[in-house]
LUMMI-892423 format. One record per residue (C-alpha): residue number from 1; residue in one letter; x, y, z. Coordinates in nm, 2 decimals, always signed. Example, Ala and Ser with C-alpha at 12.3 -4.5 7.8 and 13.67 -1.06 7.14 Angstrom:
{num = 1, residu = A, x = +1.23, y = -0.45, z = +0.78}
{num = 2, residu = S, x = +1.37, y = -0.11, z = +0.71}
END
This chain:
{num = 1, residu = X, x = +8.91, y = +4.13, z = +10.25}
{num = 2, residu = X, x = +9.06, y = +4.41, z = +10.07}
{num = 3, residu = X, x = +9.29, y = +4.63, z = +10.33}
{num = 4, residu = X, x = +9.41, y = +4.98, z = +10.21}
{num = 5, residu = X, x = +9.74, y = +5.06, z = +10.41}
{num = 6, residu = X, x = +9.97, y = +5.31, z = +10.47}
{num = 7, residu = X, x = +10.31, y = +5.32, z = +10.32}
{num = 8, residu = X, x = +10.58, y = +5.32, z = +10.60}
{num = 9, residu = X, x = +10.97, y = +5.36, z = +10.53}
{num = 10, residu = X, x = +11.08, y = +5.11, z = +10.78}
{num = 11, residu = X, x = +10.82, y = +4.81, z = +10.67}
{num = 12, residu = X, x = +11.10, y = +4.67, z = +10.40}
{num = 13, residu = X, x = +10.81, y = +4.46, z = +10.23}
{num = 14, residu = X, x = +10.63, y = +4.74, z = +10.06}
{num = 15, residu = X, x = +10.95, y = +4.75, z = +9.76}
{num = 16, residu = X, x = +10.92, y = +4.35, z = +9.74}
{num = 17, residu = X, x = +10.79, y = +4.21, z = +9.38}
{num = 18, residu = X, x = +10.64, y = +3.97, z = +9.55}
{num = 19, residu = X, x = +10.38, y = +4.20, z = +9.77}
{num = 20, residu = X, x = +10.37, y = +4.49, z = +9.53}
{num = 21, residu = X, x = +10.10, y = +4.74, z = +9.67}
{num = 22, residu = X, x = +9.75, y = +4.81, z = +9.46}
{num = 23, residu = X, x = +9.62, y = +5.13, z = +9.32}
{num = 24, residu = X, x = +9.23, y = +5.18, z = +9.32}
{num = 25, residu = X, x = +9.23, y = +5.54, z = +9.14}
{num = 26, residu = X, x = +8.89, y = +5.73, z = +9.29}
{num = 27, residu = X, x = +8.78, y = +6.08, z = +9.27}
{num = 28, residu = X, x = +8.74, y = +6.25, z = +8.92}
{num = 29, residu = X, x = +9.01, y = +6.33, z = +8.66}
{num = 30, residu = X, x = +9.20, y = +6.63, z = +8.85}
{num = 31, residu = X, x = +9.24, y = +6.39, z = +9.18}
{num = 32, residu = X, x = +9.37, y = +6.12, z = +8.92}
{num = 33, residu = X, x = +9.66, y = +6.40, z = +8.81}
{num = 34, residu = X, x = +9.72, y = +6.46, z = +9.12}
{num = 35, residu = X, x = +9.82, y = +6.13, z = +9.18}
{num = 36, residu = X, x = +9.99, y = +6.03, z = +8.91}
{num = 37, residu = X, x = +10.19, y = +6.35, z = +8.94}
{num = 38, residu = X, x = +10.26, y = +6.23, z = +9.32}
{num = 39, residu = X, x = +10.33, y = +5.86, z = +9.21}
{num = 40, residu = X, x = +10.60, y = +5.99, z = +8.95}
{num = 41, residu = X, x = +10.76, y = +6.17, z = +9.26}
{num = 42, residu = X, x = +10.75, y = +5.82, z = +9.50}
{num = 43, residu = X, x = +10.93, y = +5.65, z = +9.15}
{num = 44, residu = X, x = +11.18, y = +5.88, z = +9.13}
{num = 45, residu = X, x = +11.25, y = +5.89, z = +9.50}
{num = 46, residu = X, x = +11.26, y = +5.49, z = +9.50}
{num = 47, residu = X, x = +11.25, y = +5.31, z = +9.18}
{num = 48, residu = X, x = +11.23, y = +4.99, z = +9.33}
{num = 49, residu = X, x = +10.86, y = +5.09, z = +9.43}
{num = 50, residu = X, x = +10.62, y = +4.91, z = +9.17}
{num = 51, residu = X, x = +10.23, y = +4.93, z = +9.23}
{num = 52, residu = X, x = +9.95, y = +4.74, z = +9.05}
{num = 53, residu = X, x = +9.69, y = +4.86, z = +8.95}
{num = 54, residu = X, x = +9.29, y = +4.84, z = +8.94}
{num = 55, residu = X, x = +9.16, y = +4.83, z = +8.59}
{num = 56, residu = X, x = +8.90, y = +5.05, z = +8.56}
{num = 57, residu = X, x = +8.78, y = +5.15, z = +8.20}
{num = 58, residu = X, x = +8.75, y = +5.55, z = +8.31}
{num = 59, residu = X, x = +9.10, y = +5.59, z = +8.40}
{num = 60, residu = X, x = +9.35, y = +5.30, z = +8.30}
{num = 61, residu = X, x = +9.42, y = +5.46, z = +7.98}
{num = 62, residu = X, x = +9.54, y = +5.78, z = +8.15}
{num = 63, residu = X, x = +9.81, y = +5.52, z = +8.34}
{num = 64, residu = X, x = +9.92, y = +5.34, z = +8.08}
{num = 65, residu = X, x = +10.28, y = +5.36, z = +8.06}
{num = 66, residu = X, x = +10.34, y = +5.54, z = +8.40}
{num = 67, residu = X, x = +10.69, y = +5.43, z = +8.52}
{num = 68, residu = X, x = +10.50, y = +5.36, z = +8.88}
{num = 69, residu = X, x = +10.28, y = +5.09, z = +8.74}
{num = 70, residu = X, x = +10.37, y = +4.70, z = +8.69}
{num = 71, residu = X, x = +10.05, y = +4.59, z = +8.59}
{num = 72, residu = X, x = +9.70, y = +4.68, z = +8.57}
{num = 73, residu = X, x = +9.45, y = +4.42, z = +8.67}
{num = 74, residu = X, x = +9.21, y = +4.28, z = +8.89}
{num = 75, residu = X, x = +9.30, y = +4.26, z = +9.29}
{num = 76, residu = X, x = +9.26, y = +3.95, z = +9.51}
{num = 77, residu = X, x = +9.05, y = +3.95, z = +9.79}
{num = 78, residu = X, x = +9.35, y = +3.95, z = +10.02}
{num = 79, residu = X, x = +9.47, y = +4.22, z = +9.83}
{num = 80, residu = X, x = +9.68, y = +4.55, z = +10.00}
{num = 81, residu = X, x = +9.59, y = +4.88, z = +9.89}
{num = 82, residu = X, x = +9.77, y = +5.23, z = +9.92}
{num = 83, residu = X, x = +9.57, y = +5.49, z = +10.05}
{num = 84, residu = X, x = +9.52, y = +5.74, z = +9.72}
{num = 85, residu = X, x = +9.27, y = +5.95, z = +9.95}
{num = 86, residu = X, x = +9.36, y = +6.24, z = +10.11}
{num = 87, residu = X, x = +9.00, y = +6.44, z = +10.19}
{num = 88, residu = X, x = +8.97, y = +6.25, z = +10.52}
{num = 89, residu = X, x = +9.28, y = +6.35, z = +10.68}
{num = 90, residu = X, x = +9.19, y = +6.59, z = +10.94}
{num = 91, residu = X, x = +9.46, y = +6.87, z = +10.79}
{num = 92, residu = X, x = +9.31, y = +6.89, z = +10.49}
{num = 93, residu = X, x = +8.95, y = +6.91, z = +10.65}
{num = 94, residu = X, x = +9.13, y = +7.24, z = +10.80}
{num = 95, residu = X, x = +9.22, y = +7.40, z = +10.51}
{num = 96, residu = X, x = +9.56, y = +7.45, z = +10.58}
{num = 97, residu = X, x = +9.74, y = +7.20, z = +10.37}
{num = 98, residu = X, x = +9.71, y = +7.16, z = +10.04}
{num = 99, residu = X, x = +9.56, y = +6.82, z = +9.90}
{num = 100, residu = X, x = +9.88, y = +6.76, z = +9.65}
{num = 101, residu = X, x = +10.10, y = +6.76, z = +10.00}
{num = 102, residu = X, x = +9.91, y = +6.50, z = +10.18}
{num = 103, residu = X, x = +9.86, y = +6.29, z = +9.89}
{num = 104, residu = X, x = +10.23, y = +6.29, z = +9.87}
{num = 105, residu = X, x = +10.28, y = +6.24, z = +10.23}
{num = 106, residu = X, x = +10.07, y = +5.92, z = +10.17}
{num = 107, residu = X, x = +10.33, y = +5.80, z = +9.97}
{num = 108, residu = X, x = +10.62, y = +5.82, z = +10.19}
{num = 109, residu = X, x = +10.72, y = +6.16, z = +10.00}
{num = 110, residu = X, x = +10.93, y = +6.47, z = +10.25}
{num = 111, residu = X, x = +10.71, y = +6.75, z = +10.20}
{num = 112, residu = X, x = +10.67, y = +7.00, z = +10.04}
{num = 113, residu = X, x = +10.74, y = +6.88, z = +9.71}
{num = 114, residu = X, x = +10.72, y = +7.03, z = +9.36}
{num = 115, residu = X, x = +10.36, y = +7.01, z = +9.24}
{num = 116, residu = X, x = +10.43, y = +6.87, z = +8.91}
{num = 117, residu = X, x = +10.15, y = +6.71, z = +8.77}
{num = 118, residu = X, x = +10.24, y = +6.39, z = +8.49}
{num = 119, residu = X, x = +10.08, y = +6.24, z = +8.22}
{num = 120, residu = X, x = +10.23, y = +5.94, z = +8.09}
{num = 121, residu = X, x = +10.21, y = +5.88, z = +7.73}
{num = 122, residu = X, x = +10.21, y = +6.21, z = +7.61}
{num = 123, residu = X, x = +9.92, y = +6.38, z = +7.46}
{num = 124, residu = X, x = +9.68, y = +6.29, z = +7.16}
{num = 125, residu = X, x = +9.77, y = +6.62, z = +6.92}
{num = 126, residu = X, x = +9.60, y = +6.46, z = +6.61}
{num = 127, residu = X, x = +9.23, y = +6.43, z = +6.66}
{num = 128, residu = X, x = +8.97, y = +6.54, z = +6.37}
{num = 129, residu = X, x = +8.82, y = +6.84, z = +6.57}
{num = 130, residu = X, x = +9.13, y = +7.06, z = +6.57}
{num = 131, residu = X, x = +9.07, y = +7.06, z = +6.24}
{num = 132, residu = X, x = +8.74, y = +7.18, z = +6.21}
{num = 133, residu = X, x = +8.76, y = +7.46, z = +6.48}
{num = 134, residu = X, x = +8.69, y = +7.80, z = +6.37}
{num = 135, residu = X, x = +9.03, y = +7.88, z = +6.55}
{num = 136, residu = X, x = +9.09, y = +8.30, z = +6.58}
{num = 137, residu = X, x = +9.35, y = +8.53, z = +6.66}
{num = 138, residu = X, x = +9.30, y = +8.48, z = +7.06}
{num = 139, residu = X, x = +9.11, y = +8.14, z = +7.20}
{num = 140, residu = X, x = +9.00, y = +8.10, z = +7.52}
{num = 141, residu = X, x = +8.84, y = +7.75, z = +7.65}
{num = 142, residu = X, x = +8.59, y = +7.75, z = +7.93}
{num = 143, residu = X, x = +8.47, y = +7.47, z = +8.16}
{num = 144, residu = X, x = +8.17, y = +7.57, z = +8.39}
{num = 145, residu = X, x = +8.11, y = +7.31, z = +8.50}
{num = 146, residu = X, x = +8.26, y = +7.01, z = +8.82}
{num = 147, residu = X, x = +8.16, y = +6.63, z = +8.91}
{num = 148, residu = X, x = +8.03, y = +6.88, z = +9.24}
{num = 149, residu = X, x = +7.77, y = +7.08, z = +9.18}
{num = 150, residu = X, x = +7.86, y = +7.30, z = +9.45}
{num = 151, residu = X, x = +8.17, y = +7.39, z = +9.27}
{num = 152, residu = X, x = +7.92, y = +7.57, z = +9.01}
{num = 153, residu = X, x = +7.87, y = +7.90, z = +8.96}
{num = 154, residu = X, x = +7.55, y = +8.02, z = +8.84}
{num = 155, residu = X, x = +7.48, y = +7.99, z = +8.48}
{num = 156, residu = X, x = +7.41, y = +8.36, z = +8.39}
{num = 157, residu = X, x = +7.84, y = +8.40, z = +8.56}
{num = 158, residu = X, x = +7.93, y = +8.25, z = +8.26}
{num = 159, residu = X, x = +7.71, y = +8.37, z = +8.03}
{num = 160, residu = X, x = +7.83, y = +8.71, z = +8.08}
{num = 161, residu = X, x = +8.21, y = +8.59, z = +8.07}
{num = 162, residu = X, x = +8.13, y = +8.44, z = +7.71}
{num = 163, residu = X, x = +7.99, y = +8.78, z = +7.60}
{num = 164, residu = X, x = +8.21, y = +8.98, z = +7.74}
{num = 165, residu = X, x = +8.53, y = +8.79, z = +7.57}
{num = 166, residu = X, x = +8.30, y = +8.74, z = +7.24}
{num = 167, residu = X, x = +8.26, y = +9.14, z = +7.24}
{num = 168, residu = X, x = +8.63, y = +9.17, z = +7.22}
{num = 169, residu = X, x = +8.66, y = +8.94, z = +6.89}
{num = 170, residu = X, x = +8.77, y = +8.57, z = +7.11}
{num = 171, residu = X, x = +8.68, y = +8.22, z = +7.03}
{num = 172, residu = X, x = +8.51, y = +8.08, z = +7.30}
{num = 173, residu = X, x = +8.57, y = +7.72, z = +7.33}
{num = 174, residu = X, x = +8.34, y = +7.53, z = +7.59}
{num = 175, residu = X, x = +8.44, y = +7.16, z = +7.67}
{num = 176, residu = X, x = +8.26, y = +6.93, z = +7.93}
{num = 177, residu = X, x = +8.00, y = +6.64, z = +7.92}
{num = 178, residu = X, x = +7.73, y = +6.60, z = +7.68}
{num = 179, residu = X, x = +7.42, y = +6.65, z = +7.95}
{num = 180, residu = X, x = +7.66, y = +7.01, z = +8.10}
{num = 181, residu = X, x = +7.47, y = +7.31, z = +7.97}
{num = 182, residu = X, x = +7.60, y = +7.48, z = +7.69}
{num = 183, residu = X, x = +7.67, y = +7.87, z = +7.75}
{num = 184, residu = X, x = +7.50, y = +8.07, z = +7.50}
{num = 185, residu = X, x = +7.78, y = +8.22, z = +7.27}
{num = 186, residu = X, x = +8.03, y = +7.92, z = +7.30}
{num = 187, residu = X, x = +8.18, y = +7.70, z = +7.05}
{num = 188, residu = X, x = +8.06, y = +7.39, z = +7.22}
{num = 189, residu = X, x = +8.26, y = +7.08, z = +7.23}
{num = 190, residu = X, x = +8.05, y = +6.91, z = +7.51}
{num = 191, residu = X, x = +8.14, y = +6.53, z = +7.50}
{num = 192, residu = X, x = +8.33, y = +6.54, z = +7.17}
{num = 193, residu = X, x = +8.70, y = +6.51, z = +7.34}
{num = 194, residu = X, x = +8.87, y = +6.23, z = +7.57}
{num = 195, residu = X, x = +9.07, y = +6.39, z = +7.87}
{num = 196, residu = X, x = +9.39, y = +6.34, z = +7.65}
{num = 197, residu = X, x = +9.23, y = +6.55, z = +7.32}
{num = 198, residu = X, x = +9.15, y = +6.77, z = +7.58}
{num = 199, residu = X, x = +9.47, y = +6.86, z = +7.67}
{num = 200, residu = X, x = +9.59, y = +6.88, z = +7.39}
{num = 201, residu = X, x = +9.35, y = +7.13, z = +7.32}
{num = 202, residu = X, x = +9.41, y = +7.33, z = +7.59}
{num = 203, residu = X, x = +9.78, y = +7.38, z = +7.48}
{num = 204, residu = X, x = +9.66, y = +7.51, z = +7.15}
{num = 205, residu = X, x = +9.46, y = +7.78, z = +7.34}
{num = 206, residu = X, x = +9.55, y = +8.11, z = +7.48}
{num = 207, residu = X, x = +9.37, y = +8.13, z = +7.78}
{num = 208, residu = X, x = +9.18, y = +7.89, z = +8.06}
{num = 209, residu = X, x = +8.85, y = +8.02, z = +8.25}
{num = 210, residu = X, x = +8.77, y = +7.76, z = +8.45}
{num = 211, residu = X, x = +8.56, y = +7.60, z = +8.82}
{num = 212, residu = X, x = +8.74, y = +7.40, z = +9.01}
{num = 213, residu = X, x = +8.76, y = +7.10, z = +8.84}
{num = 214, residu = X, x = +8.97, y = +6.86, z = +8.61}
{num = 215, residu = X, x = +9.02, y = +7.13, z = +8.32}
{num = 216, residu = X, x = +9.21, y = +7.36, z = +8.58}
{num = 217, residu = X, x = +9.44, y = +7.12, z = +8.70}
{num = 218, residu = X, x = +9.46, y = +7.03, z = +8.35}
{num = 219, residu = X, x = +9.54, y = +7.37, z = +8.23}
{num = 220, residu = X, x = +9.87, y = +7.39, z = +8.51}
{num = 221, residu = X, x = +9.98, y = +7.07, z = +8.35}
{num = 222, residu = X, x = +10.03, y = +7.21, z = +8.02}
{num = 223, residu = X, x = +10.18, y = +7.55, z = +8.19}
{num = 224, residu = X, x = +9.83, y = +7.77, z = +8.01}
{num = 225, residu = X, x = +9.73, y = +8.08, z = +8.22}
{num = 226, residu = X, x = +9.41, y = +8.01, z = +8.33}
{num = 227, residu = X, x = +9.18, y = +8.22, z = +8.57}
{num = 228, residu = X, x = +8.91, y = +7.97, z = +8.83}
{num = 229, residu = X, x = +8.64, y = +8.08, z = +8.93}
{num = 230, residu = X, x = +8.56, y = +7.98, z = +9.31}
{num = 231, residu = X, x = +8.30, y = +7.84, z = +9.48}
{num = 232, residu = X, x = +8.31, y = +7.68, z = +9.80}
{num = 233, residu = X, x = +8.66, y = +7.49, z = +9.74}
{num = 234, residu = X, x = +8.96, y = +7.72, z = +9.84}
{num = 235, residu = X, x = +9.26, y = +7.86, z = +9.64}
{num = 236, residu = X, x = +9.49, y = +7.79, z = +9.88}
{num = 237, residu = X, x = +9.42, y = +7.39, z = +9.91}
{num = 238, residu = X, x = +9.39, y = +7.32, z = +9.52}
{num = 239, residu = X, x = +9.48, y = +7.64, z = +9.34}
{num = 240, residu = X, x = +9.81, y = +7.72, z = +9.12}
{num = 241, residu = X, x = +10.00, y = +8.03, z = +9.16}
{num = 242, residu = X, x = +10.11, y = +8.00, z = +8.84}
END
């Protein structure tokens, strides 16, 4: 069976090639550059430290070429797993400590550390759609909407965000999944960009308006200003102050 364990300085083992811990990457895309921003930190704080991991088709493009990463493949039943969860621990439950902290903290990492998020591989800057975007003086990209729907605000929230911005001559550019609904107003790119185009796109933008989801931990990748609005998730534990 499959054990997920915690990294400990004094068990010498963990840095060995030969019993090289496994990544299972769970939660949606902003948990995944979360952790990939906190694995980058546990390379550079011991470069011996190799991890395989699981291939899964949603996320092991995001990893590939990440310095922390050996291999990506498929685990063995006696597999050993490194706990990439941090929404269980009892300080985060709190709302005292922010989840970047004890995801690092998982990884052996003195915190606080420097919340740098990482995306290996750069990003994808030449995709078809920049192209055809009516692109204005000012842009502004919205994302409404969260793999939780109690992240979401109210349709009508955003809806009056669009017009408001559209009233003052801004391209409204909404991204998301093809079944999100579109907000009345918006250029709607639902479905039409992989997380890495998205990016991209966000860096070609002036502003973010964003829920709490992948697009504003996205947006603090790319340094963008971007403005979340809240819903039962707190500032404090996964906002940006800048």
């Amino acid at each position: 069976m499959a054990k997920t364990v915690e990294l400990k300085k004094e068990n010498k083992s963990v840095a060995s090639d030969s019993d090289v811990l496994w990544i299972n990457p769970i939660g949606g895309y902003g948990d995944i550059l979360m952790l990939m921003g906190v694995l980058k930190l546990a390379h550079e704080n011991n470069p011996k430290q190799k991890y395989k991991l699981v291939r899964r088709t949603k996320y092991t493009n995001l990893f590939k070429g990440h310095p922390a990463i050996s291999e990506v493949g498929f685990p063995p039943k006696d597999a050993r797993f490194a706990d990439t969860s941090y929404w269980d621990n009892p300080d985060f439950e709190s709302g005292k400590h922010r989840a970047f902290q004890l995801l690092a903290k998982n990884f052996n990492l003195e915190t606080p550390v420097e919340e740098k998020l990482f995306l290996p591989g750069g990003l994808e800057d030449d995709f078809m759609l920049d192209k055809i975007i009516p692109w204005k003086k000012r842009n502004v990209v919205i994302a409404p909407t969260s793999d939780s729907p109690r992240k979401m605000m109210h349709p009508m929230v955003w809806h009056n965000i669009v017009e408001r911005l559209t009233a003052e001559g801004v391209l409204v550019i909404q991204v998301g999944k093809m079944m999100d609904l579109h907000i009345k107003g918006a250029y709607s790119l639902l479905n039409l960009t992989s997380p890495r185009q998205l990016i991209s796109l966000l860096k070609k933008c002036n502003f973010v308006v964003s829920s709490d989801n992948f697009i504003m931990h996205a947006a603090h990748l790319v340094e963008k200003p971007a403005v979340v609005v809240w819903g039962p998730t707190r500032s404090n534990v996964y906002g940006y102050t800048e």
